[in-house]
C-alpha positions, 0 to 999 in steps of 0.5 A: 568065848567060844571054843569050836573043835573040828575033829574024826572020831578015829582020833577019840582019844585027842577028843577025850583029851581035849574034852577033859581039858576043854569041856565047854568046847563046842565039838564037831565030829565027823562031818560028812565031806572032806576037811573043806567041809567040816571046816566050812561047818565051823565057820557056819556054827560060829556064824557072827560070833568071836571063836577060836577054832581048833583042830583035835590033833594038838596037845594045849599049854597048861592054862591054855583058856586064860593064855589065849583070853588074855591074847584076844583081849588086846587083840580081839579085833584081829585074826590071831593065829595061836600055832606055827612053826617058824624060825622066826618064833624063836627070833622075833617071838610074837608079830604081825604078819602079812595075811597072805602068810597065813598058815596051820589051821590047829588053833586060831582065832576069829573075831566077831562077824570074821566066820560068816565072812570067810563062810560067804567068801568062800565060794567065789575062792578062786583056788577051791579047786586047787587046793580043796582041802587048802583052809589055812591057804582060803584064810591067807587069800581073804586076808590078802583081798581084805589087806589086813595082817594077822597077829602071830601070838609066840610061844604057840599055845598048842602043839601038833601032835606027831603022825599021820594026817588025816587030810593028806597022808604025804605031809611030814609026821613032824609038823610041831611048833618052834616054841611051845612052853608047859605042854601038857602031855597026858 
């Protein structure tokens, strides 16, 4: 499986924590553009394979690979997302949800052929201009066109780190998963 990281070198000691725990990961550091553009340079990176995509600015599940492998297996033909936030995590726990809701771009899960498609999509999104660094809003519109439902896997398997984004500094510090089991916070 291929694990894709986007990440700012302004936060390497996410990228050091990431690194000791996900040394296979692929890294993409500080790609030139906004965060349109790096994201853009994951989808193109995964080209057709199966990856799951993530951002740096998380903290991982003890077991966070074999936790997430053992997801795609029974999932391996959906787009999965590994992170949220909802009240519905703790009501209903793992489901399917409608593409159009989906949102949070710290972990999720691509299959085989879906990064090609979402990179040839893309510059016909009818939204670009409204929300140019919108990447999780680009994913809900092309599984919307598409009708197909993600599957939300609960307890999420990262969290996100408290603080500033990097993105847009007006989002609240506290954006963190409504369950998260076994973080590993070192």
């Amino acid at each position: 499986m291929r694990y894709i990281i986007r990440g700012m070198s302004k936060r390497q000691a996410e990228i050091n924590y990431l690194k000791q725990h996900l040394p296979h990961a692929e890294y993409l550091i500080d790609i030139p553009g906004n965060a349109m553009t790096g994201f853009l340079e994951a989808m193109w990176c995964a080209g057709k394979d199966a990856a799951v995509h993530m951002e740096e600015d998380i903290y991982l599940t003890e077991n966070f690979q074999e936790k997430a492998e053992n997801v795609i297996k029974d999932h391996s033909d959906e787009v999965i997302q590994f992170f949220s936030m909802r009240q519905a995590d703790i009501d209903k726990g793992s489901r399917y949800e409608p593409g159009r809701t989906f949102m949070m771009n710290q972990c999720f899960y691509l299959p085989a052929g879906y990064s090609k498609a979402i990179l040839e999509y893309y510059p016909n999104w009818h939204q670009k201009d409204v929300h140019p660094t919108g990447y999780d809003i680009l994913i809900a519109d092309f599984l919307k066109e598409k009708k197909e439902k993600y599957f939300l896997s609960v307890p999420s398997l990262v969290d996100h780190r408290k603080g500033k984004s990097l993105i847009n500094p007006r989002r609240p510090n506290s954006r963190q998963a409504k369950v998260f089991e076994d973080g590993i916070y070192e």
